[in-house]
Every structure is written in structure tokens, then in C-alpha cells.
Kinemage of the C-alpha trace (Angstrom):
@kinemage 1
@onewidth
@group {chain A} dominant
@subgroup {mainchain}
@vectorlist {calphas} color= white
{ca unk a 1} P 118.533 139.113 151.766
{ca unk a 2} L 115.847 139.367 149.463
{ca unk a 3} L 116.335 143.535 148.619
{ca unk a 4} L 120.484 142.053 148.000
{ca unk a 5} L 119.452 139.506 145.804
{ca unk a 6} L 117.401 141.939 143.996
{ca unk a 7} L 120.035 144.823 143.489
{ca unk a 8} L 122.780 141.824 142.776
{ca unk a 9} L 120.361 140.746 139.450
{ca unk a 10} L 119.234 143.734 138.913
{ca unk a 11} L 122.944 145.499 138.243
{ca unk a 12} L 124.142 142.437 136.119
{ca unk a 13} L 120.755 142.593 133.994
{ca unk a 14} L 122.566 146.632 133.494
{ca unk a 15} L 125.883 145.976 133.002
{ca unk a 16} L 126.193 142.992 131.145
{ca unk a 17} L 124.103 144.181 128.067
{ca unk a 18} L 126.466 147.570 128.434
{ca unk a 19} L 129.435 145.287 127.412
{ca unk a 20} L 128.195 143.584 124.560
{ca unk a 21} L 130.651 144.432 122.135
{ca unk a 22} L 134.237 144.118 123.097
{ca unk a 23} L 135.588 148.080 123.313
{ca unk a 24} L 138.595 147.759 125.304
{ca unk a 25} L 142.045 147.157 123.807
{ca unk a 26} L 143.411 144.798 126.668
{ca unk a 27} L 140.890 142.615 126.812
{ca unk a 28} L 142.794 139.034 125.796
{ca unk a 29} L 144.641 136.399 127.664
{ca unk a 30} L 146.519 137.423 130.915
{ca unk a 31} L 149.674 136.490 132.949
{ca unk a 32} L 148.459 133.620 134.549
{ca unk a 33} L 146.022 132.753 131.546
{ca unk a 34} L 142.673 134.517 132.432
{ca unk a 35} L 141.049 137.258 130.757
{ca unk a 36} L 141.874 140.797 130.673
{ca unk a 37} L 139.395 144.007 130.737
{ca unk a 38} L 139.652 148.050 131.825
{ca unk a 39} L 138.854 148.857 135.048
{ca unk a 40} L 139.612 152.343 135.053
{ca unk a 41} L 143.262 153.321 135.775
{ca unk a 42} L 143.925 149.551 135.819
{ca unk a 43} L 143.951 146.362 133.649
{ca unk a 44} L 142.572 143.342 135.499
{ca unk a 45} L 143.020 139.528 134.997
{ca unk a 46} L 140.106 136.976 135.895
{ca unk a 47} L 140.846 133.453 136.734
{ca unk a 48} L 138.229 130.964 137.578
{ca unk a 49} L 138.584 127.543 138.514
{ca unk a 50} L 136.420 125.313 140.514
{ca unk a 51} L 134.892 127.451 143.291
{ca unk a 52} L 137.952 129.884 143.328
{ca unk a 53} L 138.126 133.743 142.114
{ca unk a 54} L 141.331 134.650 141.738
{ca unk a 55} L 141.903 138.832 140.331
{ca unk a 56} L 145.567 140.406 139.147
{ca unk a 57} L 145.739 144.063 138.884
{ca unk a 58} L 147.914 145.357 136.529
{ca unk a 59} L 148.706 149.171 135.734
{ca unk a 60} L 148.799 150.778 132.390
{ca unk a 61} L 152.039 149.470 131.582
{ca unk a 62} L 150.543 145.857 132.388
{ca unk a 63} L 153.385 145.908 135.600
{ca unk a 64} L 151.590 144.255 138.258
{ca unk a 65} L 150.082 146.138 140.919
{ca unk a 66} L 150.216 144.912 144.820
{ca unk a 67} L 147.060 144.150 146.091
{ca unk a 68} L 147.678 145.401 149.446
{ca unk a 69} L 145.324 147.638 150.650
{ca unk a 70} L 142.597 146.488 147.647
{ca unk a 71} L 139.433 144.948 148.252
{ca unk a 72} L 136.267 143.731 145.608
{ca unk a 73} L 133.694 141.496 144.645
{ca unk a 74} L 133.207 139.277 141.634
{ca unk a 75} L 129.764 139.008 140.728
{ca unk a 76} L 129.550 136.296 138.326
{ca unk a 77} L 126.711 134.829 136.252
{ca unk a 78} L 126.860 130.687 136.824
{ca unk a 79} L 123.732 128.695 135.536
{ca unk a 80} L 121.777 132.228 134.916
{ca unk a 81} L 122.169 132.996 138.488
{ca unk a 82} L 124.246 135.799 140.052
{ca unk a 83} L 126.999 134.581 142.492
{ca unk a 84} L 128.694 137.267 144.141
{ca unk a 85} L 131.946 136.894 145.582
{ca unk a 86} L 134.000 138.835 148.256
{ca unk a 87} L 137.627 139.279 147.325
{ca unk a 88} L 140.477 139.970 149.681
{ca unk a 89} L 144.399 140.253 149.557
{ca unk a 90} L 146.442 137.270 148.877
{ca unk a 91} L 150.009 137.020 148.164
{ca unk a 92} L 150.079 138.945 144.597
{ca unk a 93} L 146.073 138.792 144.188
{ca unk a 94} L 142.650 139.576 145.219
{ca unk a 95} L 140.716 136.150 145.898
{ca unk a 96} L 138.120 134.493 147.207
{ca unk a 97} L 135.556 131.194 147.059
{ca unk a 98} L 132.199 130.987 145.379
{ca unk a 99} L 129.306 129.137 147.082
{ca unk a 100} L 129.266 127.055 143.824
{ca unk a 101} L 131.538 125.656 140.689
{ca unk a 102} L 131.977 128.625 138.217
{ca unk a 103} L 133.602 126.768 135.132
{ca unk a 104} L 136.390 128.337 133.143
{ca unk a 105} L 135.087 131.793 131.840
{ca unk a 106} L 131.595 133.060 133.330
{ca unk a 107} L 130.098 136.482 132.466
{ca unk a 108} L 129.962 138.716 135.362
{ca unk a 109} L 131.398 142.176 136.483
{ca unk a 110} L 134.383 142.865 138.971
{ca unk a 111} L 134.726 145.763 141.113
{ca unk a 112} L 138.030 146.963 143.033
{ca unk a 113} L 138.027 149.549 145.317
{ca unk a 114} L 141.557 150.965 145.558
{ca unk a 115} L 143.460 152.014 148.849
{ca unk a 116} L 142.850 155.608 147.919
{ca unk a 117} L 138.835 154.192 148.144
{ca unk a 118} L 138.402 154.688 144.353
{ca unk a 119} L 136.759 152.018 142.569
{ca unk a 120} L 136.543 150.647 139.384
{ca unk a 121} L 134.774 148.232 137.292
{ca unk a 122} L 135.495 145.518 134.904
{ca unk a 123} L 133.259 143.731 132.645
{ca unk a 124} L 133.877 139.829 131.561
{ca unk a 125} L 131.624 138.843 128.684
């Protein structure tokens, strides 16, 4: 527990300063009114509210993208602590609960891993 701990700071103490500046074109306001970033092939949305994660995938032509067959994790900086969360398939998105209240728009990093097993990252600043 303690060596996951550990690797979960550790990579958002990397990524987050990576993503300081906003590079990506997309990033803005999404479908359902979270925030947009690149993840590779795909654009993804980011809603938070209360305890629950909820992710929209979107291809390059912002058409959404079935999350059948996806799975990720959300690992979200709350109160300067990392709180990873394990997202699954859900009607048209990837969701799941946090062990705590997450406010509105916390830093953090999502990663998909595609059907084909490719994954991708997005960064939320």
C-alpha cells in the first residue's frame, strides 16, 4: 500500500508540473459542462461532482466515442492529496466514486486504456 501510495504521488509530482501551461487546443468546456484535454487520439471531458468521476471520450471530430470496452483511472489532487479513482463503463461514460468530496475542478491526470489496450493520458490543471 505504501510502495502505491508512493508511485501514485510520485507520478502527479511529474505530470502535473509537465502541464503547466495550457498547450492543447480543446482544452475548454465540454458536452455535459466539464473540461476538455488531449489524450492522444481522443478528446476527453472531466466532470466532478461530489464523490463522482464521470469521463466522455470524444474523437477528433468531438463525436462521442462508446465507452465499451474502455477502462481508466482518475487520479486527482483533493486537499494536496492524491485520490485515485477506478473508472469503468457506464451508459455513454467511464465512471466511478472517490473515497472523498472532489469539488468542481481538481488537478489531476486521467488515463484510458482503449479496447485495442492503447492508452492515453490527459492532464486537468
Amino acid at each position: 500500500m505504501m510502495i502505491q501510495r508512493a508511485f501514485t504521488i510520485g507520478a502527479l509530482a511529474l505530470a502535473l508540473p509537465l502541464g503547466a501551461h495550457r498547450a492543447c487546443a480543446h482544452e475548454g468546456t465540454g458536452h455535459h459542462g466539464g473540461r476538455i484535454a488531449d489524450a492522444g487520439p481522443y478528446h476527453i471531458e472531466l466532470v466532478t461532482k461530489d464523490r463522482t468521476v464521470a469521463v466522455s471520450i470524444y474523437d477528433a471530430k468531438e463525436k462521442a466515442v462508446s465507452p465499451a470496452g474502455f477502462k481508466g483511472t482518475a487520479i486527482l489532487v483533493v486537499g494536496g492529496k492524491p485520490a485515485r479513482v477506478v473508472l469503468t463503463p457506464a451508459e455513454a461514460q467511464l465512471t466511478g466514486e472517490a473515497e472523498m468530496p472532489l469539488g468542481a475542478n481538481p488537478k489531476g491526470v486521467v488515463q484510458i486504456t482503449g479496447p485495442d489496450g492503447v492508452t492515453a493520458s490527459a492532464k486537468f490543471h
